[in-house]
VEXDREN-2710 file (C-alpha; in Angstrom, 1 decimal):
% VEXDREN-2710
k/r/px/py/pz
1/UNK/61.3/44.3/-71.9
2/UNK/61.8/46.5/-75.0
3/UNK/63.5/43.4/-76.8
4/UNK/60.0/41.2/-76.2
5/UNK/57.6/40.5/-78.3
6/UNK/54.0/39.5/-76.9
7/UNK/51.7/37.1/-80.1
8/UNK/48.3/36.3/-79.3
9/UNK/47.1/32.7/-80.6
10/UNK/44.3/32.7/-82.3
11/UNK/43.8/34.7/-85.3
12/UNK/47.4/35.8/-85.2
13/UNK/49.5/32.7/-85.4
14/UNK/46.8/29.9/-86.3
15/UNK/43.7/30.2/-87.5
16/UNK/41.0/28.4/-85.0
17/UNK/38.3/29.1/-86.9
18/UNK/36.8/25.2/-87.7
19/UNK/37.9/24.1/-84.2
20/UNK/36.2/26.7/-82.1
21/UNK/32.6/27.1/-84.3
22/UNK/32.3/23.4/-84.6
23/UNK/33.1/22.8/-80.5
24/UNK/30.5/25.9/-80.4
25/UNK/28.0/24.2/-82.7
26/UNK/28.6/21.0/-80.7
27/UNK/27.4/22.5/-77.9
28/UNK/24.7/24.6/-79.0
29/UNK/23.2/20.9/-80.4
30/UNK/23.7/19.7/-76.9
31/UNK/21.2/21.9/-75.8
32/UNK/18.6/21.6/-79.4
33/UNK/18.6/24.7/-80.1
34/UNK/18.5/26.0/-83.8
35/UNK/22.5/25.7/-84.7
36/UNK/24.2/28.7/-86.6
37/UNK/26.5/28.4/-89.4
38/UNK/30.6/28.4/-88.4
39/UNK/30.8/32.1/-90.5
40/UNK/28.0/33.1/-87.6
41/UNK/30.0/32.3/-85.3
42/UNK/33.3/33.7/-85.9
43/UNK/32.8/37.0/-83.7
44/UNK/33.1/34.3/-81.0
45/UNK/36.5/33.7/-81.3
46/UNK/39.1/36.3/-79.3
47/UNK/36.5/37.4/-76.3
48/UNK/36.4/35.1/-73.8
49/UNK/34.3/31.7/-74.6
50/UNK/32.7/32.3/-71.5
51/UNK/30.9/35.1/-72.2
52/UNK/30.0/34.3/-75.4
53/UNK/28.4/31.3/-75.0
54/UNK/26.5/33.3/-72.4
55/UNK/25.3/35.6/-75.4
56/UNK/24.2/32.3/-77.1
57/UNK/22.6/30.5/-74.4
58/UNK/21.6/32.5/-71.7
59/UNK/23.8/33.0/-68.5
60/UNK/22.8/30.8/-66.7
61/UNK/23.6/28.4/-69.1
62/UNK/27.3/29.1/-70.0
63/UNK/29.4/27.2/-67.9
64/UNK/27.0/24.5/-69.2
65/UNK/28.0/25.3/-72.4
66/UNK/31.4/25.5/-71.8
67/UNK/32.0/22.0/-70.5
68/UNK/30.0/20.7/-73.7
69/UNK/32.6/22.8/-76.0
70/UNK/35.3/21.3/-73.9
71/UNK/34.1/17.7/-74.7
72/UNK/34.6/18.4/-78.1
73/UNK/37.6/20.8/-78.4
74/UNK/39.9/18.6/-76.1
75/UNK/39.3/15.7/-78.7
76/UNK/39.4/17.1/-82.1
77/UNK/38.6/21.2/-82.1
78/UNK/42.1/21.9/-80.9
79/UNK/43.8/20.3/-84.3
80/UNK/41.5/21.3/-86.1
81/UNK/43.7/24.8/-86.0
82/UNK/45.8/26.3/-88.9
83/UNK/49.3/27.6/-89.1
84/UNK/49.1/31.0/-90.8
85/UNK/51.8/30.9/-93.7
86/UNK/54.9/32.6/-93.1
87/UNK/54.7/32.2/-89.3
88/UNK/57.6/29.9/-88.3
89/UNK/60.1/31.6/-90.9
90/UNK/58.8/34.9/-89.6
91/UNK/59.4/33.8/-85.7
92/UNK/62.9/32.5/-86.6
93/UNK/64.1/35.5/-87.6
94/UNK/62.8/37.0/-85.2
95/UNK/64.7/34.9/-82.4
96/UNK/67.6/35.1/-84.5
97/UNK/67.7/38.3/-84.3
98/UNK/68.0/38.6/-80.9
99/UNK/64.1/39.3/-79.4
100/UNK/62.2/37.2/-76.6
101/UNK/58.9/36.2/-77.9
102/UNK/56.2/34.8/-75.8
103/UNK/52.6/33.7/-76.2
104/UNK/49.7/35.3/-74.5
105/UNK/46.3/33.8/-75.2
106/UNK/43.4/34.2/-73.8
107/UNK/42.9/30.3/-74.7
108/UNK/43.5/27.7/-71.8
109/UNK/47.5/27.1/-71.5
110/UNK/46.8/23.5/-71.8
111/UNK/45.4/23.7/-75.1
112/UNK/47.7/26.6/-76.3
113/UNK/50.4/25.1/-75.1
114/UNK/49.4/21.5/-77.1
115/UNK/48.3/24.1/-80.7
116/UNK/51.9/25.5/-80.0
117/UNK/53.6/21.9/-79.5
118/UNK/51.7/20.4/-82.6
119/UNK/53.0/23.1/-84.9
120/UNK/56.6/22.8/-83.4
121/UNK/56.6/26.7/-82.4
122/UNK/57.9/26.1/-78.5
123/UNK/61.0/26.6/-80.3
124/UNK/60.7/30.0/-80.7
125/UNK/58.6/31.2/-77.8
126/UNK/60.4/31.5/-74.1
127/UNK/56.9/30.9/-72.5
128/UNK/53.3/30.4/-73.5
129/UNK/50.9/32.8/-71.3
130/UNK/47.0/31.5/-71.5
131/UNK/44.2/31.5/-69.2
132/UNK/43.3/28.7/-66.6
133/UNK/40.3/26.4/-67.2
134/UNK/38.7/27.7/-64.1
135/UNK/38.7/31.1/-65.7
136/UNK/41.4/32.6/-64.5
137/UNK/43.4/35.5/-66.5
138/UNK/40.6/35.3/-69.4
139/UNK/40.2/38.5/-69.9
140/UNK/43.3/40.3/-72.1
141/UNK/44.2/42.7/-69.1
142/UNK/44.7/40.2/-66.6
143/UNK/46.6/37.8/-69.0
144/UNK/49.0/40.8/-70.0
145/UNK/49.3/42.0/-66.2
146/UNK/50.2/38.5/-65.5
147/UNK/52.3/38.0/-68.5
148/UNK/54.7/41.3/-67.9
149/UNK/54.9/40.9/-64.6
150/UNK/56.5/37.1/-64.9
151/UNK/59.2/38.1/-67.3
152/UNK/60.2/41.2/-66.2
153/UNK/63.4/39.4/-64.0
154/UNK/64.2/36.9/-67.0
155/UNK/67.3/37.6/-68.4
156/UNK/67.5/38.8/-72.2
157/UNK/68.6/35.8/-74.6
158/UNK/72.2/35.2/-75.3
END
C-alpha cells in the first residue's frame, strides 16, 4: 500500500463546477423556487449531493431533488467537467515511476468512471472507487474503508 496513491475527482482532477451547479439549478427550477447563482452553489460540490440538496430543499425533499439533478447530469452535467492542466502529464509520471494510482470519488462510479473515460485517464488509474446511486459508500469514510480494503491483495505494478 505505501506505493498507492488515492485522487479524489472533483476539484482535484477535473473541475465539475458548471456540471454540478447547473444539474443543481435544474433542479431547484423543478421545484420554482428562487434559483441561486452557480458561484452560490459551489460549497455543494465534495459533501454528498444528498445532503446538500437536503440543505436546499428541505429533507424531505432531497431524494426528490436528486433524481431531478440526475435527469440533467446524466445528459449533459457530466461533460460539462474540466481537466485540470497538468493532470495527465503529472499522472504519467507518476505511473512511470512505479506507484498504483486509483480513483476514490464520492461521485457515482458510473459517472466517474464515464468523466474518467472521456478524458482518457483509465490509463493511469488501476481502479476507479465511487459511490453507488442508491447511496452507498457516499460518505468519504466508507468510500476509503471500501477502497483500501479492495486493493490491499492486488499485487504492486510490474
Amino acid at each position: 500500500m505505501k506505493d498507492s496513491v488515492f485522487f479524489d475527482l472533483d476539484g482535484t482532477l477535473t473541475d465539475p463546477k458548471i456540471g454540478i451547479t447547473s444539474s443543481i439549478q435544474y433542479a431547484l427550477e423543478k421545484f420554482g423556487i428562487d434559483v441561486p447563482e452557480k458561484d452560490e452553489l459551489t460549497w455543494c460540490i465534495g459533501p454528498p449531493l444528498l445532503g446538500s440538496l437536503g440543505d436546499l430543499v428541505g429533507d424531505e425533499h432531497a431524494s426528490k431533488a436528486l433524481r431531478y439533478y440526475r435527469e440533467r447530469f446524466a445528459d449533459v452535467g457530466w461533460h460539462e467537467n474540466s481537466l485540470y492542466p497538468g493532470i495527465s502529464e503529472t499522472l504519467a509520471i507518476l505511473v512511470d515511476s512505479g506507484l498504483s494510482l486509483y480513483v476514490a470519488t464520492s461521485k457515482p462510479f458510473v459517472y466517474a468512471k464515464r468523466i474518467i473515460d472521456h478524458f482518457d485517464m483509465g490509463q493511469y488509474f488501476r481502479e476507479i472507487f465511487g459511490s453507488e446511486l442508491d447511496g452507498a459508500r457516499s460518505s468519504k469514510d466508507d468510500l476509503l474503508r471500501f477502497a483500501l480494503l479492495e486493493t490491499l491483495d492486488q499485487p504492486a505494478p510490474q
